[in-house]
PASEBA-1860 file (N, C-alpha, C; in nm, 3 decimals):
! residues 66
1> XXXXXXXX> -1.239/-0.468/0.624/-1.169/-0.469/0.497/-1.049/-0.563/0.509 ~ -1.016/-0.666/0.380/-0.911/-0.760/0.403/-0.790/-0.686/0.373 ~ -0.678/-0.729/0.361/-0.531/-0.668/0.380/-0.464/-0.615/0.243 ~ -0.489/-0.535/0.225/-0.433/-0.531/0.045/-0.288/-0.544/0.021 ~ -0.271/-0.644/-0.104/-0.118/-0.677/-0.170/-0.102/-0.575/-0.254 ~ 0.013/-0.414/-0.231/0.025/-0.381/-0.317/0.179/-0.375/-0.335 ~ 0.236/-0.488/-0.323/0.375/-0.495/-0.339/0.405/-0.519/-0.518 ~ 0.315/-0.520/-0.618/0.333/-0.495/-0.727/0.291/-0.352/-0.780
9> XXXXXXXX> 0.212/-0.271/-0.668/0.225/-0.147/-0.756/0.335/-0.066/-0.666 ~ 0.373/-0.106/-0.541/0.522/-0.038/-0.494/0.673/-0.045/-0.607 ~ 0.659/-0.198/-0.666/0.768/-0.204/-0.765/0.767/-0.139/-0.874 ~ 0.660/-0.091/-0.917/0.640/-0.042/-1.048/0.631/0.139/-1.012 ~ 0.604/0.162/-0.931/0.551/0.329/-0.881/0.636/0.362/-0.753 ~ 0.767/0.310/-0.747/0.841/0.362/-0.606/0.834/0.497/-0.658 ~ 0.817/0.554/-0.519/0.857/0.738/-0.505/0.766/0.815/-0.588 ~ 0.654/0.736/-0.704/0.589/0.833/-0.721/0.422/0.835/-0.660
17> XXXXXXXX> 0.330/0.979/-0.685/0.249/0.969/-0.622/0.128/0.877/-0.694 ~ -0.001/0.852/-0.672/-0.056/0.766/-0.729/-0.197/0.803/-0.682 ~ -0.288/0.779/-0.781/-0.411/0.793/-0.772/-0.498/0.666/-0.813 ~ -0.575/0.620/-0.683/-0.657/0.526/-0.714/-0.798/0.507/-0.717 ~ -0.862/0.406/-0.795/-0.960/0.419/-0.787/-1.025/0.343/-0.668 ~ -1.191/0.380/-0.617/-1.193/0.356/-0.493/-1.181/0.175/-0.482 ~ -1.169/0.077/-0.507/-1.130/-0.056/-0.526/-1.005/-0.054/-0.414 ~ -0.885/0.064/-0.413/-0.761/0.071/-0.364/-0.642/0.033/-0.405
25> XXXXXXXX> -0.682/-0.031/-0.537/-0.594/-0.131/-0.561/-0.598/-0.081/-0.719 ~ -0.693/-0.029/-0.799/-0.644/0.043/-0.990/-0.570/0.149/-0.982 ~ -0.468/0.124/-1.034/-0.394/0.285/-1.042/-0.463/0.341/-1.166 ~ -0.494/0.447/-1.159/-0.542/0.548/-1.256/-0.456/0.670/-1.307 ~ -0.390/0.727/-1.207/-0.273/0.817/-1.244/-0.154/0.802/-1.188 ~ -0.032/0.822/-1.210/0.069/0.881/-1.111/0.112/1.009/-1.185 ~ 0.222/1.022/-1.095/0.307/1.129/-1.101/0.381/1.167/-1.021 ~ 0.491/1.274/-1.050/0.588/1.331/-0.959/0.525/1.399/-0.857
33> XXXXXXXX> 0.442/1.494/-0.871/0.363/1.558/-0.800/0.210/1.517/-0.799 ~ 0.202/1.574/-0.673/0.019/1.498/-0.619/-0.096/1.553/-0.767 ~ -0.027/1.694/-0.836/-0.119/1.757/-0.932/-0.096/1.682/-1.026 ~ -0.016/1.603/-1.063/0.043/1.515/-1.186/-0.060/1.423/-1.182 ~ -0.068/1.335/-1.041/-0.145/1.213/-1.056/-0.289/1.219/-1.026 ~ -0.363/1.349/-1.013/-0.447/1.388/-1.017/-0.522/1.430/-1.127 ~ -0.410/1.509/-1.221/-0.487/1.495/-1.337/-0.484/1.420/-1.463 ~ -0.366/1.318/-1.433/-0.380/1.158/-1.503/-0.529/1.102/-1.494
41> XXXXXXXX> -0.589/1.090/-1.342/-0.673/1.018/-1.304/-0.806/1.106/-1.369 ~ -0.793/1.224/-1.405/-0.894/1.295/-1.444/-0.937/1.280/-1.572 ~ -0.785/1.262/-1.642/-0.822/1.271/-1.771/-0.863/1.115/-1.843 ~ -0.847/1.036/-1.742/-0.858/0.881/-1.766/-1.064/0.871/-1.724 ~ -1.086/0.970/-1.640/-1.255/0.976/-1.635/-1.226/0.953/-1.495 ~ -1.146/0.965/-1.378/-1.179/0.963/-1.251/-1.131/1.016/-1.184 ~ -1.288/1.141/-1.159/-1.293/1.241/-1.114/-1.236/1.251/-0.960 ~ -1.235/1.176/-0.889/-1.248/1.170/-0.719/-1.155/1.087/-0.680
49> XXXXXXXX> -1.014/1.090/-0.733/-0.926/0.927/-0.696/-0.898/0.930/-0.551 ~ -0.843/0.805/-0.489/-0.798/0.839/-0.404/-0.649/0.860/-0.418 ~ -0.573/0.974/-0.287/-0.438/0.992/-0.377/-0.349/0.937/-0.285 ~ -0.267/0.904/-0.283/-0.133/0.879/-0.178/0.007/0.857/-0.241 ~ 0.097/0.903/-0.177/0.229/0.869/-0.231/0.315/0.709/-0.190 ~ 0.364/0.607/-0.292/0.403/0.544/-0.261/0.561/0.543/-0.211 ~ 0.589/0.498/-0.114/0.779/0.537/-0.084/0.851/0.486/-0.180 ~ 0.979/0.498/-0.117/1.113/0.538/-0.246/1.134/0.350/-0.200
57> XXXXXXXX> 1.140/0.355/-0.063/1.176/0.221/-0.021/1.102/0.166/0.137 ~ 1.096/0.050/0.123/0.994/0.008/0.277/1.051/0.030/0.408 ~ 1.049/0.033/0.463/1.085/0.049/0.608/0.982/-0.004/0.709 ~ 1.044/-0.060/0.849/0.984/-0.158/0.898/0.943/-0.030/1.001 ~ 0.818/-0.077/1.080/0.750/0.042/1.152/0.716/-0.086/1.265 ~ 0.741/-0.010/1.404/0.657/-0.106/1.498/0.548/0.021/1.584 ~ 0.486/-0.019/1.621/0.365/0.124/1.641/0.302/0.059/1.822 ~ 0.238/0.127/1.896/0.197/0.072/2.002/0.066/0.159/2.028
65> XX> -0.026/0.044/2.085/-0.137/0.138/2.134/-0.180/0.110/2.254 ~ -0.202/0.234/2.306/-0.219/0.226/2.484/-0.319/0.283/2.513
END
């Protein structure tokens, strides 16, 4: 899978949660809470989103594998 740009749905959806469709990349719902953007995405016709919360703000991560 190639690298997804979602630095336009971080600007538009900081801090809230978000439901996508499987693409990774349509927002279908948000909300404050995971039940909010769950049943945005439901009532829009998609049943199965995927859900995740986007942060308030980025932070740099360095990670290691051994």
């Amino acid at each position: 899978m190639n690298p997804l740009d979602w630095t336009g749905i971080f600007r538009t959806h900081r801090g809230k949660w978000l439901a996508l469709k499987s693409d990774h990349q349509t927002v279908v719902g948000t909300g404050n809470t995971l039940k909010a953007a769950k049943d945005a995405a439901a009532k829009k016709g998609c049943s199965d989103p995927i859900l995740t919360r986007m942060p308030s703000t980025l932070r740099n991560f360095i990670g290691s594998l051994r």
